[in-house]
N, CA, C and O atoms as a GROMACS GRO file, in nm:
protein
  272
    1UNK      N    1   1.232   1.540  -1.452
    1UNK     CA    2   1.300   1.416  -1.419
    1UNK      C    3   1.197   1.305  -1.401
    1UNK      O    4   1.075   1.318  -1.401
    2UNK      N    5   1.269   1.192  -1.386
    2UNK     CA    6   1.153   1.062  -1.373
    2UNK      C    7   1.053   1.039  -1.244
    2UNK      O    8   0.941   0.988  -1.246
    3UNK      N    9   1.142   1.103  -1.110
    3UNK     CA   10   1.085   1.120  -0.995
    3UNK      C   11   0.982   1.239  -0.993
    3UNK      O   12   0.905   1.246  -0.897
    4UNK      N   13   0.977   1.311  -1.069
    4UNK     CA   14   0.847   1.434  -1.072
    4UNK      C   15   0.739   1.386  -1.177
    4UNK      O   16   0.625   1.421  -1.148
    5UNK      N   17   0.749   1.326  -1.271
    5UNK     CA   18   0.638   1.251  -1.347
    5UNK      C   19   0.534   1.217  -1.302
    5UNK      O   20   0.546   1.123  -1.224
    6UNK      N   21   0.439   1.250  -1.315
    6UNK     CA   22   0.294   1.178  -1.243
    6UNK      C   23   0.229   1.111  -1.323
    6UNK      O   24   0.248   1.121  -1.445
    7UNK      N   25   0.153   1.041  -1.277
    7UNK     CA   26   0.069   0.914  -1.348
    7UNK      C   27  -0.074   1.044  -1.353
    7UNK      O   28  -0.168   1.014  -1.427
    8UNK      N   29  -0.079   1.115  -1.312
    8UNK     CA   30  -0.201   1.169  -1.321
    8UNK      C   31  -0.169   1.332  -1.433
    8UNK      O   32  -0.266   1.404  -1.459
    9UNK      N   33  -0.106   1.349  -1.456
    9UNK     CA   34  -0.057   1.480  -1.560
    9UNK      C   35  -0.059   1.417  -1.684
    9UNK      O   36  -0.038   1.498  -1.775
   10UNK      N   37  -0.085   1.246  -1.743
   10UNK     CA   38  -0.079   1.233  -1.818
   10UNK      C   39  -0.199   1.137  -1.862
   10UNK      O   40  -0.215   1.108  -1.981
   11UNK      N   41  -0.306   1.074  -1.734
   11UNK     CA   42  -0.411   1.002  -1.790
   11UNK      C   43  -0.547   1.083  -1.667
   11UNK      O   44  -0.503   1.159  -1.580
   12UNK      N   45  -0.644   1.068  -1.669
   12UNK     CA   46  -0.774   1.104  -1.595
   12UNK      C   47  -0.783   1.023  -1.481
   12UNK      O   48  -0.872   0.940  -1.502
   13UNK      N   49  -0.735   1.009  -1.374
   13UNK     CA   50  -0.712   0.966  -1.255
   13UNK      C   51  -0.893   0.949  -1.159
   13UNK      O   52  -0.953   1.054  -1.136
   14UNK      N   53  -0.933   0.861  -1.131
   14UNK     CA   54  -1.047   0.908  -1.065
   14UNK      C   55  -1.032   0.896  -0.930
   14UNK      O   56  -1.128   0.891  -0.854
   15UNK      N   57  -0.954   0.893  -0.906
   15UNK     CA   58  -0.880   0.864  -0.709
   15UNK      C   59  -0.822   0.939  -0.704
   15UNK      O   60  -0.826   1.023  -0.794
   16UNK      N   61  -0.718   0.953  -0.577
   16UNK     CA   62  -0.641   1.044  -0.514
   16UNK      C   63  -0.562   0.846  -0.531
   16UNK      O   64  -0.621   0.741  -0.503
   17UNK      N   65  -0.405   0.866  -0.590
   17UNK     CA   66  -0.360   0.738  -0.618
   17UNK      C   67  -0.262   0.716  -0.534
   17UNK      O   68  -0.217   0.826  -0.505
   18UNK      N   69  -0.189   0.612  -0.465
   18UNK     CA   70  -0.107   0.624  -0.395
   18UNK      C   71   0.041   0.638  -0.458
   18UNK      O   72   0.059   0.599  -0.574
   19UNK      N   73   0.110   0.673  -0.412
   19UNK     CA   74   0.231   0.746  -0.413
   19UNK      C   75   0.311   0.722  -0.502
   19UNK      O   76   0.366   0.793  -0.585
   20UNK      N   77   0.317   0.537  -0.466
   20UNK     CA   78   0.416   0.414  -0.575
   20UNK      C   79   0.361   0.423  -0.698
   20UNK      O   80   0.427   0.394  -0.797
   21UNK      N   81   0.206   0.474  -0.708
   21UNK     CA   82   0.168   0.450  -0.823
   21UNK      C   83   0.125   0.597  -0.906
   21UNK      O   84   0.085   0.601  -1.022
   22UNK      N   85   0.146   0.732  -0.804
   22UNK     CA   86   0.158   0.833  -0.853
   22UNK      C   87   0.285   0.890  -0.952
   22UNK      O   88   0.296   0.952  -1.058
   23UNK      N   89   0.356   0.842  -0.868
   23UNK     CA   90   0.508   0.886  -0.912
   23UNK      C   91   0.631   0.765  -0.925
   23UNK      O   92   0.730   0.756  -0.852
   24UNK      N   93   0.598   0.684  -1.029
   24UNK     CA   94   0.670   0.554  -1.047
   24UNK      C   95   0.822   0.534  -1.017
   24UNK      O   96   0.883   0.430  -0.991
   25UNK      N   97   0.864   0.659  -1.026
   25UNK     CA   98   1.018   0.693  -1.028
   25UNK      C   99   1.069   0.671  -0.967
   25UNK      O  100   1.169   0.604  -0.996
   26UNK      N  101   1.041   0.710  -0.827
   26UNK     CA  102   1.028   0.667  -0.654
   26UNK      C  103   1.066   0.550  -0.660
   26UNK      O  104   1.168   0.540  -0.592
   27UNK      N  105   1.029   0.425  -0.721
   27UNK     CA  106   1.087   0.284  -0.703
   27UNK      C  107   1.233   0.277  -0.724
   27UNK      O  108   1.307   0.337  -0.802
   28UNK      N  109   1.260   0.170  -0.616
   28UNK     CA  110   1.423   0.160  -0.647
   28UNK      C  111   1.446   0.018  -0.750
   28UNK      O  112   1.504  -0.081  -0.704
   29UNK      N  113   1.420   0.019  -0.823
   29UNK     CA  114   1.421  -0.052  -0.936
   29UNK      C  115   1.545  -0.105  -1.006
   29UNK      O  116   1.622  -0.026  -1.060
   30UNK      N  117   1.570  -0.255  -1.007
   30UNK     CA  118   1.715  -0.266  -1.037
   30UNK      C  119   1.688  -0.447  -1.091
   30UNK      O  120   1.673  -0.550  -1.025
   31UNK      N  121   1.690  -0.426  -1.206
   31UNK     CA  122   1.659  -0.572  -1.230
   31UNK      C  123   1.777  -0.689  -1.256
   31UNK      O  124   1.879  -0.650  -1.315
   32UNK      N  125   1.770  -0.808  -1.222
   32UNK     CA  126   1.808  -0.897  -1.185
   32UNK      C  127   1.941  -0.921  -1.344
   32UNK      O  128   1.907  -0.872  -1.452
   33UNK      N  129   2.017  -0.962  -1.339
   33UNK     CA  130   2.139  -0.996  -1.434
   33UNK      C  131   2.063  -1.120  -1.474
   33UNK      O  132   2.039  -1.211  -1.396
   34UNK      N  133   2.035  -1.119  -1.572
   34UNK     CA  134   2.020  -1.255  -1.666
   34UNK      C  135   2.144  -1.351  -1.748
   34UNK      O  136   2.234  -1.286  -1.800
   35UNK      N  137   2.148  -1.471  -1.757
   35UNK     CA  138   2.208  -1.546  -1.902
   35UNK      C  139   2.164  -1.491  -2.014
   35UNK      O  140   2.048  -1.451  -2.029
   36UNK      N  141   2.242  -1.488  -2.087
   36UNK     CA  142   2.196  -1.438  -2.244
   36UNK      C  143   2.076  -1.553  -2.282
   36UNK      O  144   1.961  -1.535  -2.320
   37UNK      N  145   2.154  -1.680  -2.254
   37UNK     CA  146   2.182  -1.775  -2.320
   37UNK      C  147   2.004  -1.848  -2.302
   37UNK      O  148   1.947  -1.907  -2.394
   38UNK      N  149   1.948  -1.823  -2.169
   38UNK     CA  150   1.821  -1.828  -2.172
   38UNK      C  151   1.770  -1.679  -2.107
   38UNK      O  152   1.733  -1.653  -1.992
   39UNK      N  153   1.782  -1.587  -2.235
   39UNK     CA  154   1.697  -1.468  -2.184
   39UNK      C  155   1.554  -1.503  -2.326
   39UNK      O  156   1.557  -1.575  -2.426
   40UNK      N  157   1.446  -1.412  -2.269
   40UNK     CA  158   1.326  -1.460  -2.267
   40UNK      C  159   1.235  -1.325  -2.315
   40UNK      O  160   1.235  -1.225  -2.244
   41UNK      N  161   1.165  -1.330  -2.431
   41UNK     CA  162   1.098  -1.163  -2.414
   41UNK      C  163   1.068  -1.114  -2.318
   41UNK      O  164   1.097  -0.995  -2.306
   42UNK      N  165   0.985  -1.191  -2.188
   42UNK     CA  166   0.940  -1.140  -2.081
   42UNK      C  167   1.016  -1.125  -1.976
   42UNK      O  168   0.969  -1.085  -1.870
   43UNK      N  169   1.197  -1.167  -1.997
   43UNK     CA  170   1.300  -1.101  -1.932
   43UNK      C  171   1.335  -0.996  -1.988
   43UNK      O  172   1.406  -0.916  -1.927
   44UNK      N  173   1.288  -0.967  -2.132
   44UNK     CA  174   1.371  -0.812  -2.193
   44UNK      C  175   1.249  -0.722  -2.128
   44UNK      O  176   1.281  -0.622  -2.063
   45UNK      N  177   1.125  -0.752  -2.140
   45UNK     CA  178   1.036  -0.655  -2.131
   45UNK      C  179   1.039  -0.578  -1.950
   45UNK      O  180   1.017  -0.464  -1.912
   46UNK      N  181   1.074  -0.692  -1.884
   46UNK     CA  182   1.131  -0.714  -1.741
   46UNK      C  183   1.233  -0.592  -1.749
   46UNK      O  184   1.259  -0.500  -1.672
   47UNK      N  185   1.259  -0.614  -1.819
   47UNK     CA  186   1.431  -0.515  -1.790
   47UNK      C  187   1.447  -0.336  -1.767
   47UNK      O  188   1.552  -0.271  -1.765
   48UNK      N  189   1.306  -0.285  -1.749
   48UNK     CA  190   1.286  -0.188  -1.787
   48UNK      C  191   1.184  -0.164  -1.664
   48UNK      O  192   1.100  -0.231  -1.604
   49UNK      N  193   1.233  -0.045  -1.660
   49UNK     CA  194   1.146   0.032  -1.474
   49UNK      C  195   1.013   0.085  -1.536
   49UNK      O  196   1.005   0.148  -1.642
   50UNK      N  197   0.907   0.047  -1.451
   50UNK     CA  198   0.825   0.054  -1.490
   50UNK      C  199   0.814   0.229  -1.517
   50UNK      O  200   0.908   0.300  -1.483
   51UNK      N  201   0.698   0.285  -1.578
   51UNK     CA  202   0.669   0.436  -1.615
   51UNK      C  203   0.468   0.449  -1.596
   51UNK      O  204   0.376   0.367  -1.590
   52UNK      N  205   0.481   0.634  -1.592
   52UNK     CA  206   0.314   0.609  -1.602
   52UNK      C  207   0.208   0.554  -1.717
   52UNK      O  208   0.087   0.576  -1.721
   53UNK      N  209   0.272   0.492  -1.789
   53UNK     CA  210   0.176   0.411  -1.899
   53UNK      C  211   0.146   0.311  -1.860
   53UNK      O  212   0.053   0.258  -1.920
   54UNK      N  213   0.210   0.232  -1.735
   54UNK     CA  214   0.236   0.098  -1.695
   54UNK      C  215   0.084   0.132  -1.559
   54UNK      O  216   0.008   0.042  -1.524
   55UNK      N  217   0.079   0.229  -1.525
   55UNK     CA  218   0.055   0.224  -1.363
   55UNK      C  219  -0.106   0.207  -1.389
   55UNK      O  220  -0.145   0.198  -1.506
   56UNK      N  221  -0.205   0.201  -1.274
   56UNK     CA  222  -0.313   0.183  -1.312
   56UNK      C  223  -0.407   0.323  -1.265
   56UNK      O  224  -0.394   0.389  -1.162
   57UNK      N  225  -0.446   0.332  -1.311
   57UNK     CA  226  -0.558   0.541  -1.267
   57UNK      C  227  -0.624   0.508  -1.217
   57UNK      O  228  -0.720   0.586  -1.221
   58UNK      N  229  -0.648   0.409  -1.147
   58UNK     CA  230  -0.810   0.390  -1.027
   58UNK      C  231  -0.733   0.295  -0.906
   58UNK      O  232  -0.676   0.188  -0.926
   59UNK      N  233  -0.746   0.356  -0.790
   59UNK     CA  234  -0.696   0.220  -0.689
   59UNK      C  235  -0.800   0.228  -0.572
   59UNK      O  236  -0.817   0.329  -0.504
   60UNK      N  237  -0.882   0.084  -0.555
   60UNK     CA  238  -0.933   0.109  -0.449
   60UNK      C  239  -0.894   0.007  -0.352
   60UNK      O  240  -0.931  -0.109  -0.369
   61UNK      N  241  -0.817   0.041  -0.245
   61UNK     CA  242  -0.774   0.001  -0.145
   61UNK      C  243  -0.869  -0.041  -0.039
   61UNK      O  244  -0.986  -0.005  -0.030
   62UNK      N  245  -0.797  -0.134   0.052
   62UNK     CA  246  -0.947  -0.182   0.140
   62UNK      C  247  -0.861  -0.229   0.267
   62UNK      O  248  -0.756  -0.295   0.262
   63UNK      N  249  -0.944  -0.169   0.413
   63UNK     CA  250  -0.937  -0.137   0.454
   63UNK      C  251  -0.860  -0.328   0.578
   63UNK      O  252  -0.888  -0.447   0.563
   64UNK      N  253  -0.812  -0.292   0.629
   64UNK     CA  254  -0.776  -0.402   0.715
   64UNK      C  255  -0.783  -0.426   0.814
   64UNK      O  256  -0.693  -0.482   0.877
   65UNK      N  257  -0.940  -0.376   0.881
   65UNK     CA  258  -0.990  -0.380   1.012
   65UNK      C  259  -1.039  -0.538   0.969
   65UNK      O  260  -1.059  -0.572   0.852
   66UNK      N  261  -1.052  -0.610   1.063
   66UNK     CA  262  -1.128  -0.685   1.110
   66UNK      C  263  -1.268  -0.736   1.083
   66UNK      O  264  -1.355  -0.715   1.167
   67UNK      N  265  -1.302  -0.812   0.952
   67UNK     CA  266  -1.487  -0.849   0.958
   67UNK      C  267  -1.518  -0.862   1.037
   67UNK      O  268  -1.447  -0.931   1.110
   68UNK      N  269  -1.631  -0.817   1.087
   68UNK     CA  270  -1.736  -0.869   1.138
   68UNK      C  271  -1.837  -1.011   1.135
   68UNK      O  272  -1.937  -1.017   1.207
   0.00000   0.00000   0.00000
């Protein structure tokens, strides 16, 4: 199914990736009703839940303590 798919069973991952971006499926994804009348390639391309081709294989996250 789409919720068991991993972003990492299908590209070389060099992280441990987070979750949203392990398993895309997980999103509750529901895109917005358009006008025909001004729909837009980048509303068709929009229209579609993202998958692991989309996601990115490296995340480095940073941390939200406080600079120094």
């Amino acid at each position: 199914t789409a919720e068991t798919t991993r972003t990492s069973d299908y590209y070389h991952c060099e992280t441990q990736l987070p979750r949203r971006f392990e398993c895309p499926g997980v999103w509750k994804y529901k895109p917005k009703p358009q006008n025909p009348m001004y729909m837009t390639t980048n509303n068709q391309y929009g229209h579609y839940a993202p998958t692991v081709h989309e996601m990115p294989t490296r995340f480095h996250g940073q941390s939200s303590k406080f600079s120094e």
